[in-house]
VMD Tcl script that draws the C-alpha trace (Angstrom):
set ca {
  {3.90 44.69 43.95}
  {6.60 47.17 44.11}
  {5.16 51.01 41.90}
  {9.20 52.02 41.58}
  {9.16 53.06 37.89}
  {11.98 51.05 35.85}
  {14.56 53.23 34.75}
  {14.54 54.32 30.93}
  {17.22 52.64 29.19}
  {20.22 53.84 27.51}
  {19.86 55.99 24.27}
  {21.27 53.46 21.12}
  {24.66 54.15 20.39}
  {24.59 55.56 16.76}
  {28.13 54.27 15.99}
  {26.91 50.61 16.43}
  {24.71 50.47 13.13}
  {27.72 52.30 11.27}
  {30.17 49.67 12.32}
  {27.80 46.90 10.82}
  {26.85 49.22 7.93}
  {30.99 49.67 7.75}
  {31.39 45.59 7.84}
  {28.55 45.00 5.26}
  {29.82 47.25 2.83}
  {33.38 45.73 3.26}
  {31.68 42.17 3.34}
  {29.67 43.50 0.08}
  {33.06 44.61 -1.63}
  {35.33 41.56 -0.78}
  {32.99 39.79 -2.57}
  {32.43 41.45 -5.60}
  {36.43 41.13 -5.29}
  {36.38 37.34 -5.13}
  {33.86 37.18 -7.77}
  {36.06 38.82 -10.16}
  {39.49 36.92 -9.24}
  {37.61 33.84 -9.70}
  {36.35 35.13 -13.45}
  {40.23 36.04 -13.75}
  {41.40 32.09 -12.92}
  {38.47 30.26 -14.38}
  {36.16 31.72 -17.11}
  {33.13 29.90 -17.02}
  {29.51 31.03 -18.20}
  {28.27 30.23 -14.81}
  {31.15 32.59 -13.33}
  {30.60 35.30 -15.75}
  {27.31 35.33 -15.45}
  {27.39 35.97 -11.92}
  {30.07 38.77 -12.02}
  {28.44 40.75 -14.45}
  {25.09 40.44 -12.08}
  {26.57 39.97 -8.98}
  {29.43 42.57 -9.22}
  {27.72 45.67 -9.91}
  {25.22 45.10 -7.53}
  {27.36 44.37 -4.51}
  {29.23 47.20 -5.41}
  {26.43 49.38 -5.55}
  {25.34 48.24 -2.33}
  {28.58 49.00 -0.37}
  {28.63 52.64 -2.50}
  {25.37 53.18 -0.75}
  {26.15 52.13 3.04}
  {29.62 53.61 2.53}
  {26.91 56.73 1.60}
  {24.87 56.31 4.64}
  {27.90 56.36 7.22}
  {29.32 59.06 5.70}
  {25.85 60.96 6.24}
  {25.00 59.94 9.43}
  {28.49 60.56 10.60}
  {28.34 64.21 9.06}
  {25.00 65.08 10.62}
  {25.88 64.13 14.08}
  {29.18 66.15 13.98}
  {26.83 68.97 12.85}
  {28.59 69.46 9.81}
  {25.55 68.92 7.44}
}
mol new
graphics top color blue
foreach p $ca { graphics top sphere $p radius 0.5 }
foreach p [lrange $ca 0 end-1] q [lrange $ca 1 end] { graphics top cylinder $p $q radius 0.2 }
display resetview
């Protein structure tokens, strides 16, 4: 048995989560988008029903990873 120590790997790379934080909230937001072209060609209680539930809330949750980028992105620049 070799007692070399393994070498400590590589701090994370803090851009990584904000590019899928960036993609989910894009994702989030193209949705809500097609949700509400789709109440605009077919009205539907089914449809309406899930753009007034849907909508809000997928909007919401792009507003708050759109949030959390801007933050993180802030703090590391040392602007915050």
């Amino acid at each position: 048995m070799s007692s070399t120590a393994r070498p400590a790997p590589p701090p994370a790379n803090p851009k990584v989560g904000s590019t899928v934080a960036l993609r989910l909230a894009i994702l989030s937001t193209a949705l809500a988008v097609v949700l509400g072209l789709t109440l605009l060609i077919e009205e539907t209680p089914y449809v309406f029903t899930a753009f007034m539930v849907l909508g809000p809330l997928l909007l919401a949750i792009a507003f708050v990873l759109l949030g959390m980028v801007i933050l993180r992105e802030l703090r590391s620049r040392e602007i915050l």
